[in-house]
C-alpha positions in Angstrom: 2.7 18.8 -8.1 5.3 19.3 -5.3 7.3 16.7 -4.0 5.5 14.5 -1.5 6.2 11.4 0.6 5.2 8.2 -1.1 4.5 5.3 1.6 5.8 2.5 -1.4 4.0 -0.6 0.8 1.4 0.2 2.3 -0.5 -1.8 -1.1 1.5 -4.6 0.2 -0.5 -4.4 3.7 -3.2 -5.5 2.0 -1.6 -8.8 0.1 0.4 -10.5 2.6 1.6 -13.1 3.5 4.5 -13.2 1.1 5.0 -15.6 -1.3 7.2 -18.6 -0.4 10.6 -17.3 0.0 9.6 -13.9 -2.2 11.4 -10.8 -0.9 9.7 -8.2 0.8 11.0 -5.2 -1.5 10.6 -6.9 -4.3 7.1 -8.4 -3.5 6.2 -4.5 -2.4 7.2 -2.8 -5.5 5.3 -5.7 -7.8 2.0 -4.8 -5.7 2.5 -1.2 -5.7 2.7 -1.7 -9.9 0.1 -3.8 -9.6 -2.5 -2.1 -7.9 -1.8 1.6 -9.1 -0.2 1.4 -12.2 2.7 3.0 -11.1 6.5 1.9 -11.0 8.4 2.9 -7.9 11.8 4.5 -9.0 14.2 6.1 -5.9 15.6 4.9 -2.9 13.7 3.2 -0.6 13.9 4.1 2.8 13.3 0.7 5.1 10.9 1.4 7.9 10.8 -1.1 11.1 8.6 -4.1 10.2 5.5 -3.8 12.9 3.6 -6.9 13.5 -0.4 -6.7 13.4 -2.8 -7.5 16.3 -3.7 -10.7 14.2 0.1 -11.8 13.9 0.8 -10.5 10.3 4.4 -8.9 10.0 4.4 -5.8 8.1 7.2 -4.5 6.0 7.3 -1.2 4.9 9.7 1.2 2.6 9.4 5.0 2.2 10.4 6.7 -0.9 10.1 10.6 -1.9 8.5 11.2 -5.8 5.8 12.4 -7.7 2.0 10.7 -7.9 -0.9 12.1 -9.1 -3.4 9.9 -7.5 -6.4 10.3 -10.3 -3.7 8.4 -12.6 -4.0 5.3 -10.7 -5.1 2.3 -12.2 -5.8 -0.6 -10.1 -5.5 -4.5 -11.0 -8.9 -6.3 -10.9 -10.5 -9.6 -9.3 -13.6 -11.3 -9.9 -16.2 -12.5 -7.1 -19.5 -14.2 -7.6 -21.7 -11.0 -7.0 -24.1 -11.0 -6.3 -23.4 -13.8 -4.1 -24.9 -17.3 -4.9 -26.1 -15.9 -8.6 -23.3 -18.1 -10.2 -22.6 -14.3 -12.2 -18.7 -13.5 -11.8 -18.2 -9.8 -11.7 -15.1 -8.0 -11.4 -13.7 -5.2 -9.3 -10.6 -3.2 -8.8 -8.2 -4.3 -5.9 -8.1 0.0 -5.2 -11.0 2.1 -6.5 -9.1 5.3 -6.1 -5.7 6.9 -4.5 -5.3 10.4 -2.3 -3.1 12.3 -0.6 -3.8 12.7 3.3 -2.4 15.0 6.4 -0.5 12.9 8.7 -3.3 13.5 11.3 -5.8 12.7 8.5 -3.8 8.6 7.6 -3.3 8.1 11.3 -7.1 8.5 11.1 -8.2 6.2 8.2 -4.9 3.6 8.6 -5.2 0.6 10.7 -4.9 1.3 14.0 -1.1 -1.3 14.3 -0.1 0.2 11.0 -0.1 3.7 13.0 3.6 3.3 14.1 4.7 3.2 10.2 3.5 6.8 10.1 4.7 8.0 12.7 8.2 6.6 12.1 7.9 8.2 8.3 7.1 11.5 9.9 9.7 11.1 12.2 12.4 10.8 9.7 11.7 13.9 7.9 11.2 16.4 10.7 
């Protein structure tokens, strides 16, 4: 597989806020463990925290390496499903991982998360 960008946080999008006092590269890495199954090793690059429409501050870290998505293995939850059976079911936090075109992620990101990519494309041009 050839080398590819790896956005290290964009897991952590999906968990915040932060735990109390927790630090925002450290809380990334644990949730990028924990939902893919993978360890971040490298330098990570710091990308400009963006703040959401909804007030949620967004930290980010780029970092070049390896993945081969159809390794990941997501972290599960449970949920009463179907709803109000009293049956707890359990689900993974990712179902699957993929690589995307720049054009293809601005697409399919969050439309305030946009400005993460196009600072990470900016720094490799």
């Amino acid at each position: 597989m050839s080398r590819r960008l790896l956005p290290a946080a964009f897991a952590l999008l999906l968990t915040l806020p932060l735990f109390a006092a927790e630090d925002p590269l450290v809380a990334a890495r644990r949730e990028f463990f924990e939902e893919t199954g993978v360890a971040i090793e490298g330098d990570l690059r710091a990308l400009k925290p963006i703040q959401q429409s909804g007030g949620k501050i967004v930290h980010a870290w780029a970092v070049e390496g390896d993945l081969d998505p159809t390794t990941i293995v997501s972290n599960t939850f449970e949920i009463e499903w179907p709803p109000r059976s009293g049956r707890l079911q359990s689900f993974p936090e990712i179902d699957r991982g993929a690589w995307f075109t720049l054009a293809e992620a601005t697409r399919k990101i969050l439309r305030g998360q946009v400005p993460l990519l196009e600072e990470l494309a900016q720094m490799f041009v």
